[in-house]
C-alpha positions as CSV (number, residue, x, y, z in Angstrom):
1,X,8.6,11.0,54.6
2,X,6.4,9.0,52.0
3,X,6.8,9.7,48.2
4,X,4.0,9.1,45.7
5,X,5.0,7.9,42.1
6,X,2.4,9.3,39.9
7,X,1.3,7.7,36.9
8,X,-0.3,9.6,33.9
9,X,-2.6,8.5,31.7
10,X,-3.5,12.5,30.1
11,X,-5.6,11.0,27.7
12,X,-8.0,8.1,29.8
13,X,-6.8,5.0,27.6
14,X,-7.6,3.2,30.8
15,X,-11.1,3.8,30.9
16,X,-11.8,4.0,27.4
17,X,-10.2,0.7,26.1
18,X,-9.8,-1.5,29.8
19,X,-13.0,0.3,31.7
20,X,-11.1,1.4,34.9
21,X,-12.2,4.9,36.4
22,X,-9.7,6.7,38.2
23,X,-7.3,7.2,40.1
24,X,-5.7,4.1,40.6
25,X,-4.2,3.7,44.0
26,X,-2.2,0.7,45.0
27,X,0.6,-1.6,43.7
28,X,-2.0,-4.8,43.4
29,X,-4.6,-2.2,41.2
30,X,-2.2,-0.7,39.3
31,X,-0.7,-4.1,38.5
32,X,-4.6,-5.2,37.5
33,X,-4.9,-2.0,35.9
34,X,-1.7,-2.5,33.1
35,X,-3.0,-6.0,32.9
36,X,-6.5,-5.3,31.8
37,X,-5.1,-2.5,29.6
38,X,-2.7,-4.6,27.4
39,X,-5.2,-7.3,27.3
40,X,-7.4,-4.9,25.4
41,X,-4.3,-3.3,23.5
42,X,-0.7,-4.7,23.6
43,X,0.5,-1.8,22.1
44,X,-0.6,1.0,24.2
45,X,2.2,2.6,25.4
46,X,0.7,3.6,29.1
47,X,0.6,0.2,29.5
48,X,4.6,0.1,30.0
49,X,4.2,3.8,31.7
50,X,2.3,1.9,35.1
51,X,4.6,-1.2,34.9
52,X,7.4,1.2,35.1
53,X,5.9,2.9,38.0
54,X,5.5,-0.3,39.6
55,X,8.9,-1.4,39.2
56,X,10.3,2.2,40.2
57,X,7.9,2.2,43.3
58,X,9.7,-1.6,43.9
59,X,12.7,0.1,44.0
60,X,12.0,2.5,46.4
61,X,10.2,0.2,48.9
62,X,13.4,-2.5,48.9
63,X,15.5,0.9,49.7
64,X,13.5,1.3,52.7
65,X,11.7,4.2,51.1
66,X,7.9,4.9,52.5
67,X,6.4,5.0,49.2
68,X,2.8,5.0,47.5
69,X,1.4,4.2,43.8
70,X,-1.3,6.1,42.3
71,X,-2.6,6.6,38.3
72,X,-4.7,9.5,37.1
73,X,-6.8,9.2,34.2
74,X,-7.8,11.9,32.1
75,X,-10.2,12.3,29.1
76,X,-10.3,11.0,25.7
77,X,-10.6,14.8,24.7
78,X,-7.4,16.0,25.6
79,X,-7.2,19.3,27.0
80,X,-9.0,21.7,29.0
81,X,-11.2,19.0,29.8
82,X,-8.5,16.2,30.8
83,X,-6.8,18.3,33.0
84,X,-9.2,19.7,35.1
85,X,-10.2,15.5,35.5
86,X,-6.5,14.9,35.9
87,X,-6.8,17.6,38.6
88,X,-9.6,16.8,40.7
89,X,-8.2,13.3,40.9
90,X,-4.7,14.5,41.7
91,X,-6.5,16.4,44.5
92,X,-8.6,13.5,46.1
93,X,-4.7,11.1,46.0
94,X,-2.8,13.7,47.8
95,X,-5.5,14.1,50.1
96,X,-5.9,10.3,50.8
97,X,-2.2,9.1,50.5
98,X,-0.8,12.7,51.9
99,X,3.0,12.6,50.5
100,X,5.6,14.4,51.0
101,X,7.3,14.5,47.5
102,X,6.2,12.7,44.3
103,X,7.9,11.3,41.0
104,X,5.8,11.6,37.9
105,X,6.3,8.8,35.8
106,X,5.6,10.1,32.2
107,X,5.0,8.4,28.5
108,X,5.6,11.2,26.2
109,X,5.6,15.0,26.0
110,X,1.6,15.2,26.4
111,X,1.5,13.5,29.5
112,X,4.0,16.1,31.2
113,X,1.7,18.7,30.3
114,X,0.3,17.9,33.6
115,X,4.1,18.7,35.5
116,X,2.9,22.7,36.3
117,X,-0.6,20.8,38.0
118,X,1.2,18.5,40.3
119,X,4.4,20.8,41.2
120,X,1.6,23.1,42.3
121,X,0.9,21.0,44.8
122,X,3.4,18.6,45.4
123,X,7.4,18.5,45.2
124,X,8.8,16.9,42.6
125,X,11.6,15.3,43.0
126,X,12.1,13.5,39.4
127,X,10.4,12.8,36.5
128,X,11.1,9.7,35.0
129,X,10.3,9.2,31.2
130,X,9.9,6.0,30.2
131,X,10.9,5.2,26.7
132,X,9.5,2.3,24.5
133,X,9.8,1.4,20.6
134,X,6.7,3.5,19.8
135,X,7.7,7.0,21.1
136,X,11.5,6.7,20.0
137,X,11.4,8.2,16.5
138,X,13.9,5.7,14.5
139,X,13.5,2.7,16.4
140,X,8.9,4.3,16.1
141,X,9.4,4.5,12.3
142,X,10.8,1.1,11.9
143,X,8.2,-0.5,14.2
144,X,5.4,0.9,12.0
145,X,7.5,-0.2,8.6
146,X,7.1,-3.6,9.7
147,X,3.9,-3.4,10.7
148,X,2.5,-2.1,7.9
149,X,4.7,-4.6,5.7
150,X,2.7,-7.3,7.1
151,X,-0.5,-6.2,5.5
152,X,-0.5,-7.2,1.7
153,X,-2.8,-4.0,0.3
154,X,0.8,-1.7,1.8
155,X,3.2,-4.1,0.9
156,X,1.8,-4.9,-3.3
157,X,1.4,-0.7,-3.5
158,X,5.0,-0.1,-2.4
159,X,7.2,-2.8,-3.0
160,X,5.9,-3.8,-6.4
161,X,6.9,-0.2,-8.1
162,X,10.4,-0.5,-6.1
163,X,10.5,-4.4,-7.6
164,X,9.9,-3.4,-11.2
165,X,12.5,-0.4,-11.0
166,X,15.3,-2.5,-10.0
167,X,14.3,-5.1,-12.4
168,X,13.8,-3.0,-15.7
169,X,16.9,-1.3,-14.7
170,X,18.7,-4.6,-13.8
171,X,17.6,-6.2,-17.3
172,X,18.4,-2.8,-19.2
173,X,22.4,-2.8,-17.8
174,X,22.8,-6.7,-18.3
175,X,21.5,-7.2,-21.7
176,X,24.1,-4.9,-23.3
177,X,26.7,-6.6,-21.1
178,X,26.0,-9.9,-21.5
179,X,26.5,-10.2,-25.8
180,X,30.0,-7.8,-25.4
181,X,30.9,-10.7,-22.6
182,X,29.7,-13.7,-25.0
183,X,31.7,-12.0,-28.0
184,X,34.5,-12.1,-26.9
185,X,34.8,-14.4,-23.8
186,X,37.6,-14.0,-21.6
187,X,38.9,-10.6,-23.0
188,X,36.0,-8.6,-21.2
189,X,36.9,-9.6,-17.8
190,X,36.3,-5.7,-16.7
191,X,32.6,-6.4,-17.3
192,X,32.8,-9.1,-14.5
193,X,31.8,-6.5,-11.6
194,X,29.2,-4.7,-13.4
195,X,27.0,-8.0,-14.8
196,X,27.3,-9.1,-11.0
197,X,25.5,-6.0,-9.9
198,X,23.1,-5.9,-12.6
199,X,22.5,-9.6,-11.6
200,X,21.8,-8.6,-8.0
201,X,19.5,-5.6,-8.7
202,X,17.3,-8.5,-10.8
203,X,17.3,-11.2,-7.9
204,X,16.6,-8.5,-5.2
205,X,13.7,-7.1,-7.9
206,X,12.6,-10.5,-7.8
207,X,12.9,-11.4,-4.1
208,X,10.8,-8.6,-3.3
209,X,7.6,-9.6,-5.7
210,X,8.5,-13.2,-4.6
211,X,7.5,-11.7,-1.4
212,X,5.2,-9.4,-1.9
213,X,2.5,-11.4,-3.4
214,X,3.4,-14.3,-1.1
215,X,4.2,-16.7,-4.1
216,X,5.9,-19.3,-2.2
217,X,2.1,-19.9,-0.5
218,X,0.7,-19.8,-3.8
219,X,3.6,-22.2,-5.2
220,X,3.2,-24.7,-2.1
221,X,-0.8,-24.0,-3.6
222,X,0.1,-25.4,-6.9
223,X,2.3,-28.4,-5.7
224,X,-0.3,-29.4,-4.1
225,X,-2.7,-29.2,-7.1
226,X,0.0,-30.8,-9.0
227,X,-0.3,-33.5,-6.8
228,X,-4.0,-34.1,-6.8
229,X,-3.8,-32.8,-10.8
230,X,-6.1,-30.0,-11.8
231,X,-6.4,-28.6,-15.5
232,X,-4.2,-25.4,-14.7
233,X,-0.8,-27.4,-14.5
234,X,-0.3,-27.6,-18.5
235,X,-1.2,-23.8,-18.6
236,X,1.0,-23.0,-16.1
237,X,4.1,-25.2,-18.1
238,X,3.3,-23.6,-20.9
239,X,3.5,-20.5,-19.3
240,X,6.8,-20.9,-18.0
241,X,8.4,-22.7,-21.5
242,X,7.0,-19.3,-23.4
243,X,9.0,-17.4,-20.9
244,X,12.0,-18.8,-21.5
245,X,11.3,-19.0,-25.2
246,X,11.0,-15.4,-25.2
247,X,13.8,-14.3,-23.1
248,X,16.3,-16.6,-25.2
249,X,14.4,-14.8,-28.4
250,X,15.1,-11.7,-27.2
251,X,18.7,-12.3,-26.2
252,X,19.2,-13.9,-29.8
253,X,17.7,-10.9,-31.9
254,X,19.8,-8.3,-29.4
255,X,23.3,-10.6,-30.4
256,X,22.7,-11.7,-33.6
257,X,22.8,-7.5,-34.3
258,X,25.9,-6.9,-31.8
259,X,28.0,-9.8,-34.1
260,X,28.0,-7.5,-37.2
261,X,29.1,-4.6,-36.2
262,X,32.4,-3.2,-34.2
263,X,32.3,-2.2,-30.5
264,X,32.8,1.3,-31.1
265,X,29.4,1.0,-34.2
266,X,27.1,-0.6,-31.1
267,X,24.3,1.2,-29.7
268,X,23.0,-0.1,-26.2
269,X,19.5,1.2,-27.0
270,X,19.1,-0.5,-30.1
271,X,20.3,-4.0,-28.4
272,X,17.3,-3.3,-26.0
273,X,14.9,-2.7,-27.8
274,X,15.5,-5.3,-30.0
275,X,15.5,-7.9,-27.4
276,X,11.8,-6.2,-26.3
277,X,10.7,-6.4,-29.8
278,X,11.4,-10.4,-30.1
279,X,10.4,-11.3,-26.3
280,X,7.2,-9.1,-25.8
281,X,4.4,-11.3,-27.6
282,X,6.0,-14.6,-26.0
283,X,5.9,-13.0,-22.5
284,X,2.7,-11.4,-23.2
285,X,1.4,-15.2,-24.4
286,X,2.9,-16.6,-21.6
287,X,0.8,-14.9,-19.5
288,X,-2.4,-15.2,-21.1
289,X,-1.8,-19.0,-20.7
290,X,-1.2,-18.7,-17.1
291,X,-4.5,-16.7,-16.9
292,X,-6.1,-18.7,-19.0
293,X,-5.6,-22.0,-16.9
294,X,-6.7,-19.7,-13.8
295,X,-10.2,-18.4,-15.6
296,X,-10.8,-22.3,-16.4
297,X,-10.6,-24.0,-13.0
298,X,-12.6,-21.0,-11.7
299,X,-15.4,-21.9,-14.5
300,X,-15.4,-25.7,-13.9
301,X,-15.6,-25.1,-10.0
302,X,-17.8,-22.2,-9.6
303,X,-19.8,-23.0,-12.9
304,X,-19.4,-19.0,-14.2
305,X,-16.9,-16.4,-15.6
306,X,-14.9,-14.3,-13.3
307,X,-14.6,-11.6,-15.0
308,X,-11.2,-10.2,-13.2
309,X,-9.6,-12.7,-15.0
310,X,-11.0,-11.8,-18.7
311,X,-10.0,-8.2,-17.7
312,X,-6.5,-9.3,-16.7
313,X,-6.1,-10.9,-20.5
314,X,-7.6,-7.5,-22.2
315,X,-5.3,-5.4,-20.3
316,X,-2.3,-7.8,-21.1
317,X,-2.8,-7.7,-24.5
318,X,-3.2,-4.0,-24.3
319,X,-0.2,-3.7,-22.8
320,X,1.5,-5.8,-25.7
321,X,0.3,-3.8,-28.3
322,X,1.6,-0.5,-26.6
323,X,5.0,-2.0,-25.8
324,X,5.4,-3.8,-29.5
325,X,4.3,0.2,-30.9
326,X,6.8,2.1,-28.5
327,X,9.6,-0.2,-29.3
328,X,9.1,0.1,-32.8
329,X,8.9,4.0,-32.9
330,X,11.9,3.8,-30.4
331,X,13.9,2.1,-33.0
332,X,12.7,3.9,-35.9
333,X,14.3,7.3,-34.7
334,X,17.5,5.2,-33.5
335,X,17.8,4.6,-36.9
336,X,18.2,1.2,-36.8
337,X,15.2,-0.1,-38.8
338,X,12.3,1.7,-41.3
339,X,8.9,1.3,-40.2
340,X,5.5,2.6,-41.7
341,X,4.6,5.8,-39.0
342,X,1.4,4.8,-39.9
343,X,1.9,0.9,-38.8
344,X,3.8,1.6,-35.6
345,X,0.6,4.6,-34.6
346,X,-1.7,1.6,-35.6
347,X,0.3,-0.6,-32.6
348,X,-0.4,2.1,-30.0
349,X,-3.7,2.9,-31.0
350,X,-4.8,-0.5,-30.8
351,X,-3.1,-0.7,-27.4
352,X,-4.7,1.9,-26.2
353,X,-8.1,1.0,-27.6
354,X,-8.2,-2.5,-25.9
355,X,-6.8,-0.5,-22.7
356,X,-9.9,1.8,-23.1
357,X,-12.3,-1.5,-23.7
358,X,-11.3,-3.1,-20.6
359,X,-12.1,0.1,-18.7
360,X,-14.8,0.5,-20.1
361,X,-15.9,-2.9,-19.5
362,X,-14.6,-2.7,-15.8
363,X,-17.0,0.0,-15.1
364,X,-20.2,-1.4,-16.6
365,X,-19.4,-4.9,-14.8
366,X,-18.8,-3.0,-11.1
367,X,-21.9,-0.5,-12.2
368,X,-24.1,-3.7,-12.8
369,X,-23.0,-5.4,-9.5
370,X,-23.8,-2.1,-7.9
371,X,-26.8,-2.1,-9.2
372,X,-27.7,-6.0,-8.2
373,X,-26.8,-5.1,-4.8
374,X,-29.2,-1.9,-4.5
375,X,-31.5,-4.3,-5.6
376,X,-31.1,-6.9,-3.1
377,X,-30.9,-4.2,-0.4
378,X,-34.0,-3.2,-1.4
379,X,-36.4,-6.0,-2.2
380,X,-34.9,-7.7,1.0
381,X,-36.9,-5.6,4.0
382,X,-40.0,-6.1,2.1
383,X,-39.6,-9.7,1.6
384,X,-38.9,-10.0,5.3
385,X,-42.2,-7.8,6.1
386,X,-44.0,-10.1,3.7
387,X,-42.9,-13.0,5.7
């Protein structure tokens, strides 16, 4: 008795990415046949479906079993039309190989649309479904997570909102926590657990944008600068000392306020948004220096403006404005401090203003190089016919 295992390939991956007609027929073809089709696509799963077949129809020739290999190929449109191709070429195997009893060796629930063909015309004794990462749905999902982590366009639209939450969240618990701990050091001890977690949700904010944008390349970039000195260094340094300056501004403003009052009088809003009110313009100037130093070595080596980075300081200082106005109104209704309404609508306004004048700007600069490119797209064929 001779048994056929029966490959399926419903939807003609074979022929469409590797160029092999069908049926396949043969160990040594079907072994050339999964070659030529992962050269062409490692990840195709019907690759893994023939060198299964191959390994089953191994098997069953050490047991002493008369056996046969064969693959069917379908069509890219899969359907009506695949399966009257998986058909005919199910036909013209049986009739060449003549078996008594076949195993269909399937990749997925499409390919076993095919089962009613060929146990129309053929036992079947087994169907063997052969299972890889792709077409298991946990172990699937987590394959395409880290395959679309590796691009940088997913990874900065995902992780960086995720990054920021745990980070604004992280600072907004630990800032309150850290002046009761300083006030009275030692007696707090309960606070202990809470900072540590607050700590971690910062370092694992900042892990993930560490990784994200892939700064340790760009900080083995600037090393290397350093090294060979460019202009950007002191811009950079700067850029860092204003950090700190502003953090350790903030952190002063938001204790000085928690010394003169009693722990039950304290209000953890008010110690934030004090501590944004003294650190926003020396982060905000922090990074205009750091964009600064980027805008100038692109000048001196490219001999023009890139404008991306004059839009980056507009929208920073936009940004400024609106956080300095927020904050304000934020602790104007605490009740903490008096402000002019009319001073702290002035903050926004002018936030939003700049906002709206980099936008602006952003569209007339993209609408110009749109317009330059029409340009060259069209005076090109008829300099060419010229020539």
């Amino acid at each position: 008795m001779k048994t056929l295992v029966l490959c399926v390939d419903r939807d003609d991956d074979l022929g469409v990415k590797a160029g092999i007609a069908g049926p396949v027929i043969g160990r040594q073809e079907n072994l050339e046949a999964a070659q030529k089709l992962g050269l062409a696509d490692p990840e195709d799963v019907d690759t893994n479906s023939i060198l299964s077949g191959i390994s089953l129809y191994d098997d069953l020739v050490k047991k002493g079993v008369v056996a046969e290999i064969a693959t069917i190929t379908g069509d890219s449109h899969v359907g009506f039309q695949s399966d009257l191709i998986l058909t005919k070429q199910l036909e013209n195997v049986l009739e060449l190989i003549k078996p008594d009893r076949a195993i269909l060796v399937s990749d997925g629930q499409e390919d076993e649309y095919i089962y009613p063909v060929v146990s129309s015309r053929i036992k079947i004794d087994s169907v063997k479904r052969v299972r890889v990462r792709q077409s298991e749905s946990l172990e699937g999902f987590y394959y395409l997570l880290v395959k679309g982590l590796k691009d940088a366009r997913i990874r900065t639209k995902w992780i960086l909102p995720l990054s920021l939450v745990l980070i604004i969240y992280g600072s907004l618990s630990l800032i309150p926590k850290v002046i009761i701990f300083q006030e009275k050091m030692g007696e707090n001890l309960d606070l202990v657990p809470s900072i540590g977690l607050s700590i971690i949700l910062l370092v694992l904010g900042a892990y993930f944008i560490w990784w994200a944008f892939d700064l340790g390349r760009k900080a083995r970039r600037i090393a290397g600068a350093m090294r060979q000195g460019s202009l950007a260094i002191p811009f950079a340094l700067v850029s860092v000392m204003l950090f700190i300056v502003g953090i350790f501004l903030g952190l002063d403003s938001a204790s000085a306020y928690s010394s003169t009052l009693l722990p039950g009088e304290r209000s953890y809003g008010v110690l934030v948004v004090l501590f944004i009110q003294a650190a926003v313009w020396p982060l905000v100037f922090a990074i205009l220096s750091y964009e600064t130093g980027k805008a100038l070595m692109w000048f001196l080596q490219q001999g023009k403006i890139k404008w991306s980075y004059i839009l980056a300081i507009i929208s920073v200082f936009a940004t400024g404005f609106i956080v300095q106005g927020v904050a304000d109104a934020v602790d104007f209704f605490l009740g903490h401090a008096e402000f002019d309404t009319l001073f702290v609508y002035a903050e926004i306004i002018t936030g939003i203003m700049v906002a709206m004048f980099g936008a602006v700007l952003y569209s007339s600069l993209r609408g110009e190089r749109s317009s330059q490119a029409e340009a060259v797209a069209e005076t090109t064929p008829e300099a060419a016919d010229e020539q």
